[in-house]
py3Dmol code that shows the C-alpha trace and the ligand (Angstrom):
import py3Dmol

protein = """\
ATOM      1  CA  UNK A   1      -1.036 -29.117  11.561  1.00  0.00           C
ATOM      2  CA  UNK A   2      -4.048 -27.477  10.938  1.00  0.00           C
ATOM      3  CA  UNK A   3      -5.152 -25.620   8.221  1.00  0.00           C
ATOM      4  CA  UNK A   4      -4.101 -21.407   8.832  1.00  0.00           C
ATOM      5  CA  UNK A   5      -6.933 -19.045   9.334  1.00  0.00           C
ATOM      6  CA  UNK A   6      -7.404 -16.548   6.671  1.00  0.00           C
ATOM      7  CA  UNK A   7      -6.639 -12.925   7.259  1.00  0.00           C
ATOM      8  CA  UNK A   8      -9.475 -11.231   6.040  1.00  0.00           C
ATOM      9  CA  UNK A   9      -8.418  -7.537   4.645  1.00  0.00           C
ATOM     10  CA  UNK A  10     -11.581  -7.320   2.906  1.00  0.00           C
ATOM     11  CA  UNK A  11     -13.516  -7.017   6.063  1.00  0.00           C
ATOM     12  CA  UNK A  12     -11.111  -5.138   7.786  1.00  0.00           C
ATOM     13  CA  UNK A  13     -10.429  -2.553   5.115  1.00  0.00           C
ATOM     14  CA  UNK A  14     -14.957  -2.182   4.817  1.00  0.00           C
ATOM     15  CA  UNK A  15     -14.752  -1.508   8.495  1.00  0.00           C
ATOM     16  CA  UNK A  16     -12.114   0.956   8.279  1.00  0.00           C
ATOM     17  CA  UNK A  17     -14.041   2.954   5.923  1.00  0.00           C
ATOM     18  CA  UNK A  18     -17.341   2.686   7.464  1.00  0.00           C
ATOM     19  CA  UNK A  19     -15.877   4.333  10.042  1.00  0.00           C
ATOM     20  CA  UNK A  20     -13.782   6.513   8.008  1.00  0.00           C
ATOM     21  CA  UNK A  21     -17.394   7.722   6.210  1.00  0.00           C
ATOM     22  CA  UNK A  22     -18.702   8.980   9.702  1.00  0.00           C
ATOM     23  CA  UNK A  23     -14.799  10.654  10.468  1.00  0.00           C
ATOM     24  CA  UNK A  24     -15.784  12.457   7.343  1.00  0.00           C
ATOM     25  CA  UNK A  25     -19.069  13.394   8.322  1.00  0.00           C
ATOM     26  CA  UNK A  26     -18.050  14.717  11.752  1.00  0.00           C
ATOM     27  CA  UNK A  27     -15.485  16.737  10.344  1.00  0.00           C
ATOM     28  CA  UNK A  28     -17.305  17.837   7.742  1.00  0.00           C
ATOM     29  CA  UNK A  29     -19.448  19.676  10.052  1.00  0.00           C
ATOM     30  CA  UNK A  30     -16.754  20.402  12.569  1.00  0.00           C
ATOM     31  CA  UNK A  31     -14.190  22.280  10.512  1.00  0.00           C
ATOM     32  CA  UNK A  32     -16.608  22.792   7.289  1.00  0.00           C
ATOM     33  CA  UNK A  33     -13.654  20.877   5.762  1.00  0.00           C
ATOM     34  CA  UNK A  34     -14.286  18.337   2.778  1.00  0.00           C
ATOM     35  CA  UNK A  35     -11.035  16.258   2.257  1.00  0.00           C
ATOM     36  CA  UNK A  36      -9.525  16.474  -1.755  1.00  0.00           C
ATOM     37  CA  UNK A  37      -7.478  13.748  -3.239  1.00  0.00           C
ATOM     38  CA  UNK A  38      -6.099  14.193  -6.660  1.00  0.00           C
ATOM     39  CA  UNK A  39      -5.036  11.300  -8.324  1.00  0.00           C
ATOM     40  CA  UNK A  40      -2.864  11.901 -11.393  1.00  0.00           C
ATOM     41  CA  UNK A  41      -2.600   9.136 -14.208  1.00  0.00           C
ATOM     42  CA  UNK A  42      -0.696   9.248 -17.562  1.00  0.00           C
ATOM     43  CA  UNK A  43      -1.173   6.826 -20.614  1.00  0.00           C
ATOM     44  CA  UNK A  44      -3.557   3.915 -21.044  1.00  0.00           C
ATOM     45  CA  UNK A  45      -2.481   0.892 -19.170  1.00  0.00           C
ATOM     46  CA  UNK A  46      -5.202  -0.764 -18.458  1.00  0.00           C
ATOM     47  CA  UNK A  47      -4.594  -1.902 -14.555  1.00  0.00           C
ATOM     48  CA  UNK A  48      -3.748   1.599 -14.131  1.00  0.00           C
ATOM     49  CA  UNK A  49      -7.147   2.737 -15.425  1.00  0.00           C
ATOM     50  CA  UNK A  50      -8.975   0.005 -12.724  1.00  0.00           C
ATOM     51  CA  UNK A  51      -6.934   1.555 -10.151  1.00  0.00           C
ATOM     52  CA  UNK A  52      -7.571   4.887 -10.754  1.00  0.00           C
ATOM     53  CA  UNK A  53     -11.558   3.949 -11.410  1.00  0.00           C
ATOM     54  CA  UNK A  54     -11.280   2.043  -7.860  1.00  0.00           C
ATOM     55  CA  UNK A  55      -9.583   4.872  -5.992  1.00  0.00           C
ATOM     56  CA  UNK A  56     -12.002   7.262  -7.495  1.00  0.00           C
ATOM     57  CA  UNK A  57     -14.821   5.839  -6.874  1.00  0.00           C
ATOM     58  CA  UNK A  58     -13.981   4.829  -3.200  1.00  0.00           C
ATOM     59  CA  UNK A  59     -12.846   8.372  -2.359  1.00  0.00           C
ATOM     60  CA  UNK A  60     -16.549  10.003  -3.056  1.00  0.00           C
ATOM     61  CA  UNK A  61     -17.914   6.733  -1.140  1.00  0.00           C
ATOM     62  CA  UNK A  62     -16.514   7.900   2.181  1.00  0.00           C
ATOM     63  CA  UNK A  63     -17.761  11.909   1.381  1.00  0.00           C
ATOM     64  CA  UNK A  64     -14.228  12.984   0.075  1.00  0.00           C
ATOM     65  CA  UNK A  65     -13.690  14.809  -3.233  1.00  0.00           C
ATOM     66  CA  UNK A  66     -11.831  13.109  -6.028  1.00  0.00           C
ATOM     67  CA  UNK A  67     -10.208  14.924  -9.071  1.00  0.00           C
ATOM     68  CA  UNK A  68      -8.946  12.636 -11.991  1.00  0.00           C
ATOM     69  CA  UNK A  69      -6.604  13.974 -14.392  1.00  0.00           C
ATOM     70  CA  UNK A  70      -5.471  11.222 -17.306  1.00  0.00           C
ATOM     71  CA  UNK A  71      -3.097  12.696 -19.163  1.00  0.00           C
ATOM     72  CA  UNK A  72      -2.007  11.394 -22.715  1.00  0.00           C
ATOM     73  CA  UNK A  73       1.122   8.694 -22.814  1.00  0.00           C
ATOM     74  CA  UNK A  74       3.065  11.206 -24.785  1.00  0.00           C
ATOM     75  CA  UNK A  75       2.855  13.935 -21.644  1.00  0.00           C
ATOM     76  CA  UNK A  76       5.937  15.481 -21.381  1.00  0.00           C
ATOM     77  CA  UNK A  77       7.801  16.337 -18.390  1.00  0.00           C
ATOM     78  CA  UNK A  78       7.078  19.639 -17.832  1.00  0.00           C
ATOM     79  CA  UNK A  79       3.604  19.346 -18.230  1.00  0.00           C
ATOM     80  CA  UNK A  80       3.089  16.813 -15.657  1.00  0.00           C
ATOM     81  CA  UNK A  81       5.261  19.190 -13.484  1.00  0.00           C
ATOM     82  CA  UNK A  82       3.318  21.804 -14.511  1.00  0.00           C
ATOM     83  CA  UNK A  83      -0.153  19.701 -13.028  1.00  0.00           C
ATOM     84  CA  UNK A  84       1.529  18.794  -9.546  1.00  0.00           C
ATOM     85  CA  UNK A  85       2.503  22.695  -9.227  1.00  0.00           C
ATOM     86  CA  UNK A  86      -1.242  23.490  -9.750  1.00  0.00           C
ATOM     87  CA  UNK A  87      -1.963  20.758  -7.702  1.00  0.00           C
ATOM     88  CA  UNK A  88       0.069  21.919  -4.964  1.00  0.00           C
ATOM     89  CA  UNK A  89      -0.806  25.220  -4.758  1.00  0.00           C
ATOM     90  CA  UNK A  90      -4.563  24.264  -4.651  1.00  0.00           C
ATOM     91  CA  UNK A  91      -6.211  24.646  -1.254  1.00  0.00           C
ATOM     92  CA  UNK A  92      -9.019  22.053  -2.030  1.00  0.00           C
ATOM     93  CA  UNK A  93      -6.337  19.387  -3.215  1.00  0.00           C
ATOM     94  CA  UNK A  94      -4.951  17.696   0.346  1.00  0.00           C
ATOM     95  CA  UNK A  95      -3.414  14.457  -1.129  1.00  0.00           C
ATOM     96  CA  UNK A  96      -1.351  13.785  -4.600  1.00  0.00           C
ATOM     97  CA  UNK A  97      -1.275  10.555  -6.119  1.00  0.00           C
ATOM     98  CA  UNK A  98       0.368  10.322  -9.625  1.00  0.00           C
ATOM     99  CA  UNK A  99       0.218   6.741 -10.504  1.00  0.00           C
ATOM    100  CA  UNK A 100       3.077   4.317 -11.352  1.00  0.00           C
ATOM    101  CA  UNK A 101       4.837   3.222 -13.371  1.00  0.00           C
ATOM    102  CA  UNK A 102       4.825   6.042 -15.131  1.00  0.00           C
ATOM    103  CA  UNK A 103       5.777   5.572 -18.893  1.00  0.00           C
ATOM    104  CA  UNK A 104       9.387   5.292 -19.713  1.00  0.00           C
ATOM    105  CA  UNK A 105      10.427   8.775 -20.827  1.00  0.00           C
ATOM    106  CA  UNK A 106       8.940  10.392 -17.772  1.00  0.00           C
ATOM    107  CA  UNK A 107      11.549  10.556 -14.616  1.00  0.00           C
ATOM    108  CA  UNK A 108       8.913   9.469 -11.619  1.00  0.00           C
ATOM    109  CA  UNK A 109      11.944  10.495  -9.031  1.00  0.00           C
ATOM    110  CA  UNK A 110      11.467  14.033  -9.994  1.00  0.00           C
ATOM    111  CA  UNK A 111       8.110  13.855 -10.375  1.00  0.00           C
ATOM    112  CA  UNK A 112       7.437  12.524  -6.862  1.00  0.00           C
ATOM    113  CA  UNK A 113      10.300  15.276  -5.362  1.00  0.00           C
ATOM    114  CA  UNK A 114       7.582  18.212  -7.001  1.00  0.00           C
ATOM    115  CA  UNK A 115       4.848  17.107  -5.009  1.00  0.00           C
ATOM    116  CA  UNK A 116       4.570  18.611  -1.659  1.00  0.00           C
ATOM    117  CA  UNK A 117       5.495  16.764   1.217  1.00  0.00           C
ATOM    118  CA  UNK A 118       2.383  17.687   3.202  1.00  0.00           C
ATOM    119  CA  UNK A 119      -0.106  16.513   0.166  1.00  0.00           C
ATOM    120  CA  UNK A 120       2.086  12.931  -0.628  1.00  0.00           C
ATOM    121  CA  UNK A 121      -0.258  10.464   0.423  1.00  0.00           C
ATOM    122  CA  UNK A 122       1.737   7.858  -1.104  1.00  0.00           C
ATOM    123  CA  UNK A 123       4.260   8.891   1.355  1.00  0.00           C
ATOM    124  CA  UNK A 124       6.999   8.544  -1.591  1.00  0.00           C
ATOM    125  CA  UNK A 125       8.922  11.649  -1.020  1.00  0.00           C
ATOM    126  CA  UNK A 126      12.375  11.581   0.094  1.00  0.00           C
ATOM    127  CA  UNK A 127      11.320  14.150   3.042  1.00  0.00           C
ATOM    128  CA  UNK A 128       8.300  11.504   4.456  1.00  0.00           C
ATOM    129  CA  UNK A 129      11.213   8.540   3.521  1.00  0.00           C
ATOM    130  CA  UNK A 130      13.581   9.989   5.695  1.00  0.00           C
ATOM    131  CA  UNK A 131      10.943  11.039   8.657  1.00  0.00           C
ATOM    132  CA  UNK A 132       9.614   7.381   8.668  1.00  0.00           C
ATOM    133  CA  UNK A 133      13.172   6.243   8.792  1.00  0.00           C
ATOM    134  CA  UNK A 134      14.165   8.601  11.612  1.00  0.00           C
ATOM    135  CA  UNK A 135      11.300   7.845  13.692  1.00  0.00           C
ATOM    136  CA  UNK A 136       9.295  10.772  12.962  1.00  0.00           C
ATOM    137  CA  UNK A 137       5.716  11.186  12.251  1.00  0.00           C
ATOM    138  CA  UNK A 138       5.172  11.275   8.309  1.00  0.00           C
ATOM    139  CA  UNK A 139       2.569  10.209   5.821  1.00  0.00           C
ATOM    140  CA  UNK A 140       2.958   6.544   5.385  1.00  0.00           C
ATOM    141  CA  UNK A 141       3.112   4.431   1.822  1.00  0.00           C
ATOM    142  CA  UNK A 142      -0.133   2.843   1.676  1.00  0.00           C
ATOM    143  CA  UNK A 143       0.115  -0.977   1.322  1.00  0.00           C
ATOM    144  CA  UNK A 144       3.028  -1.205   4.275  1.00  0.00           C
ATOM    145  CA  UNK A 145       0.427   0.608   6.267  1.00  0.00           C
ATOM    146  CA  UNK A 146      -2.230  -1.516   5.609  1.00  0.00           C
ATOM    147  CA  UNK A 147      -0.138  -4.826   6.339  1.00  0.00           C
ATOM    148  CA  UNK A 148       0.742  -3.643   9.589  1.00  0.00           C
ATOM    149  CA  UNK A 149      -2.554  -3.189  10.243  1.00  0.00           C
ATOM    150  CA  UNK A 150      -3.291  -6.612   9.582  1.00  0.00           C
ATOM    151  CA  UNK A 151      -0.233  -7.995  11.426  1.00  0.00           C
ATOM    152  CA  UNK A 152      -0.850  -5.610  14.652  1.00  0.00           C
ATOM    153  CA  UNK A 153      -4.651  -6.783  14.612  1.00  0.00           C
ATOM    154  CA  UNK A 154      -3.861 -11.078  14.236  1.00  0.00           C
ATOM    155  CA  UNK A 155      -1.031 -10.808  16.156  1.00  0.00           C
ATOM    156  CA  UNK A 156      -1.124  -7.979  18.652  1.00  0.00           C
ATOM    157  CA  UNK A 157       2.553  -7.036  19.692  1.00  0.00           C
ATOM    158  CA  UNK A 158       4.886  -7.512  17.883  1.00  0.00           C
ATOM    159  CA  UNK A 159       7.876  -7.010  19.668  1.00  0.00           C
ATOM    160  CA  UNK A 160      10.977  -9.323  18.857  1.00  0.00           C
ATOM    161  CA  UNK A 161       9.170 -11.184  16.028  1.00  0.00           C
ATOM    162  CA  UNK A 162      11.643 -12.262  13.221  1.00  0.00           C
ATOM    163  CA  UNK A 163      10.103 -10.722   9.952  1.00  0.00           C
ATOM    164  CA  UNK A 164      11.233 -11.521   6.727  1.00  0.00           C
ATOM    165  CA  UNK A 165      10.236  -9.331   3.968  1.00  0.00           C
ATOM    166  CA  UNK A 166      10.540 -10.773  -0.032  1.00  0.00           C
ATOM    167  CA  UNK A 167      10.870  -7.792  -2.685  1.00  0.00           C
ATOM    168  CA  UNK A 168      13.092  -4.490  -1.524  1.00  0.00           C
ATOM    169  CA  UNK A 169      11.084  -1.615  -3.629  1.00  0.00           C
ATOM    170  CA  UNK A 170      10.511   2.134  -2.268  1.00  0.00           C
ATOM    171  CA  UNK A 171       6.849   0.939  -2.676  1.00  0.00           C
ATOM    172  CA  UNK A 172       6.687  -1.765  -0.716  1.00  0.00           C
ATOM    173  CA  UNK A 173       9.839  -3.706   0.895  1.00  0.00           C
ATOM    174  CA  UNK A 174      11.817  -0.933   2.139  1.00  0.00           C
ATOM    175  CA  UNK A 175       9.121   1.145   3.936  1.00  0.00           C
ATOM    176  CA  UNK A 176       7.752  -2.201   5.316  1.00  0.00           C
ATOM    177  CA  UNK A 177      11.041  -2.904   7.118  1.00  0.00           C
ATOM    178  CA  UNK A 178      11.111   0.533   8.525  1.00  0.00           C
ATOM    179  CA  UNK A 179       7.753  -0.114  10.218  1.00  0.00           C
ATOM    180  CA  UNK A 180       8.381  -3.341  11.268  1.00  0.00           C
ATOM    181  CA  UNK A 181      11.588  -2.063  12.949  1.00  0.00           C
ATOM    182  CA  UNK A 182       9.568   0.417  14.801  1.00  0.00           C
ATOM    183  CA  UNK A 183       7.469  -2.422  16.142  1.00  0.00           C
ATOM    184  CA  UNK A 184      11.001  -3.813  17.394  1.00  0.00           C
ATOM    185  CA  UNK A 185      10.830  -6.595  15.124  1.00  0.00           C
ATOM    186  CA  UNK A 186      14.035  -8.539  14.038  1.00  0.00           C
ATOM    187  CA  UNK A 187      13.634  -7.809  10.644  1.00  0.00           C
ATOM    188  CA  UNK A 188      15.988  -9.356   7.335  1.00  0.00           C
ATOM    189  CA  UNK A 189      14.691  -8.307   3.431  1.00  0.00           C
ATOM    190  CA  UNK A 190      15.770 -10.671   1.038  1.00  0.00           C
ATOM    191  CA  UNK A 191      15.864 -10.049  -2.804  1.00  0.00           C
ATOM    192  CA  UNK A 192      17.277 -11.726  -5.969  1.00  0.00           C
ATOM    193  CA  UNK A 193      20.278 -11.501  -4.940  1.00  0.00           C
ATOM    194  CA  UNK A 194      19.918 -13.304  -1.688  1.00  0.00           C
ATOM    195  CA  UNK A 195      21.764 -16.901  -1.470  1.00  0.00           C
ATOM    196  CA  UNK A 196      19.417 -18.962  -0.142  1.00  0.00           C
ATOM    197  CA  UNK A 197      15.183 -17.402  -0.106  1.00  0.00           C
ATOM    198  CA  UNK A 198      14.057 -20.371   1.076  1.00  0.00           C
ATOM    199  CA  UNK A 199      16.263 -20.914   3.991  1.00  0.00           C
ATOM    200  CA  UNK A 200      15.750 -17.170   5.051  1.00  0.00           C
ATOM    201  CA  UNK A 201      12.292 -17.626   5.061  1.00  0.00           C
ATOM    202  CA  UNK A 202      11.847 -20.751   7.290  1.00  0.00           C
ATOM    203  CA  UNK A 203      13.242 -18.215  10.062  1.00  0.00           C
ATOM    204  CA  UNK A 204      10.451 -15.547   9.781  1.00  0.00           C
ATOM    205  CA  UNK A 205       7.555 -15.388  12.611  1.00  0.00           C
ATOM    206  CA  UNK A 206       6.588 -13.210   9.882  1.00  0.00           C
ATOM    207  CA  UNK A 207       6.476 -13.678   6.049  1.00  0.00           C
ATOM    208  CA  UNK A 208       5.368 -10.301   4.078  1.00  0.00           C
ATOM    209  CA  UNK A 209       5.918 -11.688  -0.171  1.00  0.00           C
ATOM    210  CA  UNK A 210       6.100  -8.516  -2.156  1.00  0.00           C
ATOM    211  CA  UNK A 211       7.856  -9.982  -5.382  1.00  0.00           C
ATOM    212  CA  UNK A 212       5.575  -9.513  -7.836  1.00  0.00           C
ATOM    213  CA  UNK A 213       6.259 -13.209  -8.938  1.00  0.00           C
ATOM    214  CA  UNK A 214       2.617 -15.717  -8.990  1.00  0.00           C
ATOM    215  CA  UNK A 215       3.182 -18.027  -6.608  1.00  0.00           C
ATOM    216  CA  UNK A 216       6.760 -17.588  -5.815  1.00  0.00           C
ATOM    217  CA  UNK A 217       6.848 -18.909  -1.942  1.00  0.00           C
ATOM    218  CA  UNK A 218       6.152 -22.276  -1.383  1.00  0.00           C
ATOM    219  CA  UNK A 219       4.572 -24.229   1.541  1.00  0.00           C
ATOM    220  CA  UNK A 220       7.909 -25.547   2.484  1.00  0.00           C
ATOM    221  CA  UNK A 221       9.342 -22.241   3.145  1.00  0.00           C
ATOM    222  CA  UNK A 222       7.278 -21.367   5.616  1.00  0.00           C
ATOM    223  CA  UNK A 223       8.487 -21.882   9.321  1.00  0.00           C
ATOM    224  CA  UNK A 224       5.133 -23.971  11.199  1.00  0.00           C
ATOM    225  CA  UNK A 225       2.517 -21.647  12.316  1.00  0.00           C
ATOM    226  CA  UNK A 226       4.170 -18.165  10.846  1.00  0.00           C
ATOM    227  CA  UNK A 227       1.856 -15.302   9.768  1.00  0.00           C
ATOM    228  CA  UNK A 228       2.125 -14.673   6.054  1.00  0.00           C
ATOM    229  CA  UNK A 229       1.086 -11.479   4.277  1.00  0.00           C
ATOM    230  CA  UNK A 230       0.768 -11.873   0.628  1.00  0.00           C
ATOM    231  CA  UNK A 231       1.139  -8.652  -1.456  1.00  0.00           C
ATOM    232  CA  UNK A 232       1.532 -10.138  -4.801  1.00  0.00           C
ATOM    233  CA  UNK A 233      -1.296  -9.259  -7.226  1.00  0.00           C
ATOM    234  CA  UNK A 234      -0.651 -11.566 -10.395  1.00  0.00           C
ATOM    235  CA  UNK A 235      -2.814 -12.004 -13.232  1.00  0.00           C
ATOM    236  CA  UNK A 236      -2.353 -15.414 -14.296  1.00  0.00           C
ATOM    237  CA  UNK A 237      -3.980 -17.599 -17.275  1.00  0.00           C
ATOM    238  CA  UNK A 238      -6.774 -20.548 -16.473  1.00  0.00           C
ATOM    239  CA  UNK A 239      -6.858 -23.910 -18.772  1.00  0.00           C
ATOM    240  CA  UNK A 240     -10.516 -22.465 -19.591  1.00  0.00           C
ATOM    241  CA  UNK A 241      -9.132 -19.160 -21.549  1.00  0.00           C
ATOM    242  CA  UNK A 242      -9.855 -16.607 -18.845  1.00  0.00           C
ATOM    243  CA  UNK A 243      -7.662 -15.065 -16.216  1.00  0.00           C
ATOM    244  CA  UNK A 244      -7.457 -14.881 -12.242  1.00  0.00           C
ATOM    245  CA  UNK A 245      -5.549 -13.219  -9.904  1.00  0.00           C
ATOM    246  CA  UNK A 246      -2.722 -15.274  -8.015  1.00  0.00           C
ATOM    247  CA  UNK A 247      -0.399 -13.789  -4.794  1.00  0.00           C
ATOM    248  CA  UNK A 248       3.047 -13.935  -4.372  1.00  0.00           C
ATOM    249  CA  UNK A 249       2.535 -16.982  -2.014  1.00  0.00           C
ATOM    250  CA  UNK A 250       1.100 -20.543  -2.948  1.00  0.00           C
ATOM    251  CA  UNK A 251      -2.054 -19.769  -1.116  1.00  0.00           C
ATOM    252  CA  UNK A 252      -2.657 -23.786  -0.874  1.00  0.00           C
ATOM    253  CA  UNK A 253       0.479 -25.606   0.016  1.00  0.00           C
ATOM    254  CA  UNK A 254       0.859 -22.225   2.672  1.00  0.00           C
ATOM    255  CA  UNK A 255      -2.795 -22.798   4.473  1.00  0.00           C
ATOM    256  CA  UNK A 256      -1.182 -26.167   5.460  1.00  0.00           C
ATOM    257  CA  UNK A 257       1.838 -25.040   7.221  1.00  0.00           C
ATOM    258  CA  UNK A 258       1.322 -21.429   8.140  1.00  0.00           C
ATOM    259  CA  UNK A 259      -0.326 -19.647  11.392  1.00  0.00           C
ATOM    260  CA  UNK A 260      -2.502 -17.367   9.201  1.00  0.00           C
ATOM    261  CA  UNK A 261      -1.935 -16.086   5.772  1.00  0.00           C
ATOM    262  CA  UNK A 262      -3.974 -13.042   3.845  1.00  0.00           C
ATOM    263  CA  UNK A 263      -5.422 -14.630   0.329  1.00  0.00           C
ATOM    264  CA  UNK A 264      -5.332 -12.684  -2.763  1.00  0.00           C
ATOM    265  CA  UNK A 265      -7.834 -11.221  -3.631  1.00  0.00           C
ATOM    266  CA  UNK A 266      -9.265  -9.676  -0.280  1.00  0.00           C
ATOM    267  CA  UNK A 267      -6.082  -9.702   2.010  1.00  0.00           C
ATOM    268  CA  UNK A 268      -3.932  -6.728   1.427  1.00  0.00           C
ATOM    269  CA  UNK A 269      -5.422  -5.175  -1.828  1.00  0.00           C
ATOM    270  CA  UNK A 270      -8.799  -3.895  -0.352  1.00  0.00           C
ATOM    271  CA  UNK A 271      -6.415  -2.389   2.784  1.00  0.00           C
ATOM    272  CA  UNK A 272      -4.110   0.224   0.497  1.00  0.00           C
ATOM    273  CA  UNK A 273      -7.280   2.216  -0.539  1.00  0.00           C
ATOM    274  CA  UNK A 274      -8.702   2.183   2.464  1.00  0.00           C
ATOM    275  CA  UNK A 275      -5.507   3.444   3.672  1.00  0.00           C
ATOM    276  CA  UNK A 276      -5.011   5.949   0.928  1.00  0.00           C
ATOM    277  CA  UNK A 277      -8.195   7.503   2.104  1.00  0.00           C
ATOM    278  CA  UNK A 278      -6.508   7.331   5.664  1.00  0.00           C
ATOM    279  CA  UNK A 279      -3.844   9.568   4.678  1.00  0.00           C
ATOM    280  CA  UNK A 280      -5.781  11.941   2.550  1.00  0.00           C
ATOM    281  CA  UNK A 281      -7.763  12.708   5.495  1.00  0.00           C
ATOM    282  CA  UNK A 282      -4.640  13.113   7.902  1.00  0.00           C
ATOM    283  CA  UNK A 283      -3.036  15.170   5.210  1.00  0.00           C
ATOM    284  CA  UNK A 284      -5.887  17.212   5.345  1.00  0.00           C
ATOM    285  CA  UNK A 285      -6.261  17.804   8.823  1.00  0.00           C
ATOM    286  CA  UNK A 286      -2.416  18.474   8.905  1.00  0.00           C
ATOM    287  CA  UNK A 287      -2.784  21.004   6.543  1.00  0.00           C
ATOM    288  CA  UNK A 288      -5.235  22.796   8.566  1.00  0.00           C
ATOM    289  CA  UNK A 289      -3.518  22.859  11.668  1.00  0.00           C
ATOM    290  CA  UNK A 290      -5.676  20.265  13.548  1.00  0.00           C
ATOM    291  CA  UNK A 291      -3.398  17.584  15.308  1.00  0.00           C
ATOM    292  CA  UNK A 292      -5.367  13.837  16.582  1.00  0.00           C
TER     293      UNK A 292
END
"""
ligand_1 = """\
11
GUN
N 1.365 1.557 -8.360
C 1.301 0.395 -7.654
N 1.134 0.653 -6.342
C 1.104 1.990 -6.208
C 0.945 2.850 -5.088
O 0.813 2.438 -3.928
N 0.972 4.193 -5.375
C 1.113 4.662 -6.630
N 1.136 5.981 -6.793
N 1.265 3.894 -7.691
C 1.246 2.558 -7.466
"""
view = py3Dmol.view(width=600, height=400)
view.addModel(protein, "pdb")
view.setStyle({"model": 0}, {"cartoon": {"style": "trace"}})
view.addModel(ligand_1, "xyz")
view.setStyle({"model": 1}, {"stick": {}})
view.zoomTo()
view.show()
């Protein structure tokens, strides 16, 4: 077998905002309409903080506005409640993100029911959960959208592909097999409580690994030739003292058996910003009655 081409996101997701950037633009001068994301984080943790910095930063690169609010660890309920109301109710601000996890005391399924539907770029609200699930146009969790993406552009249709999906959070594994099924895929999510990962997996056409485990699929799960998405971003310890990121998949026993496989970093990663800036701009659109 030889070795699987590599999915590059990274190039895919600098594309998508190039083009994105002249969207802007166009609008801009069309509708005199400048595209607001808020992006809400509370407490310190410190891949929060690159996250935030990254989204930031990314959203002024395309001609968006960004607002950053970091609020204390200690924020209390209400106050954050207070923010998204604010938030909400502000014409400038066309997407919410509040960043998770959240710390411990804090309820994040309340906090993501206050945000309005129309402004939840994360597409974590129960009202966008249930339109995606119904078939219904909705705003669209960000890292699902950007692996379809990926799959739809190595693999064209997908029609009647069997796709297994590893990890079943809201984030992640649940929306993902919602959109697959709308591509008519076959689709089965495993979990920890599956029997027998390995076995599942040697049936999928498709692999998308969003455990959250370094390394967690093997090469000898994979079915010969299957596409692979890797969502896992771990942080994992080198013999020389420093650190580097590792997916979900073993990127090196996989490139020997699988079709095509996304590396980590610059598969998936680069692709949920670039989609997050996606939705912010079709939330804003949305919210001012123009329809694409
Ligand atoms: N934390 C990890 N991924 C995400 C995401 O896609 N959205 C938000 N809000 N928080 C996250």
């Amino acid at each position: 077998m030889s070795r699987a081409s590599i999915i590059d996101g990274k190039a895919f997701a600098e594309n998508l905002t190039r083009k994105m950037a002249e969207e802007v633009a166009s609008i801009r001068e069309t509708y005199g309409l400048v595209p607001g994301l808020a992006v809400v984080l509370v407490g310190d943790d410190p891949a929060s903080q690159v996250y935030v910095r990254n989204k930031a930063r990314q959203t002024e690169a395309v001609g968006m506005r960004s607002f950053e609010h970091r609020l204390p660890s200690e924020t209390s309920q209400k106050d954050l409640l207070d923010l998204i109301g604010q938030l909400n109710k502000n014409p400038v601000v066309h997407g919410i993100l509040v960043q998770l996890p959240l710390p411990r005391h804090l309820d994040s399924a309340s906090v993501i029911d206050s945000i309005d539907p129309a402004k939840d770029v994360d597409g974590f609200h129960v009202t966008n959960v249930g339109r995606l699930n119904a078939g219904l146009p909705s705003l669209i969790p960000c890292t699902p959208k950007g692996c379809l993406m990926l799959l739809k552009n190595h693999l064209g249709n997908l029609s009647g592909k069997h796709a297994v999906i590893i990890g079943r959070s809201n984030i992640v594994g649940k929306p993902m097999s919602a959109l697959l099924l709308r591509e008519h895929c076959t689709v089965t999510v495993v979990h920890s409580r599956t029997h027998d990962v390995a076995s599942e997996c040697r049936r999928a056409d498709i692999l998308v690994a969003a455990v959250g485990q370094s390394e967690f699929v093997r090469g000898d799960w994979i079915k010969p030739g299957a596409t692979v998405i890797d969502v896992g971003i771990n942080r994992v310890a080198t013999t020389d003292g420093s650190t580097r990121l590792v997916g979900d998949v073993n990127l090196r026993e996989a490139q020997e058996i699988a079709g095509a496989i996304t590396p980590v970093p610059g598969g998936v990663g680069p692709m949920t910003i670039a989609c997050l800036l996606q939705n912010t701009l079709e939330a804003a659109l949305c919210q001012i009655g123009v329809n694409r």
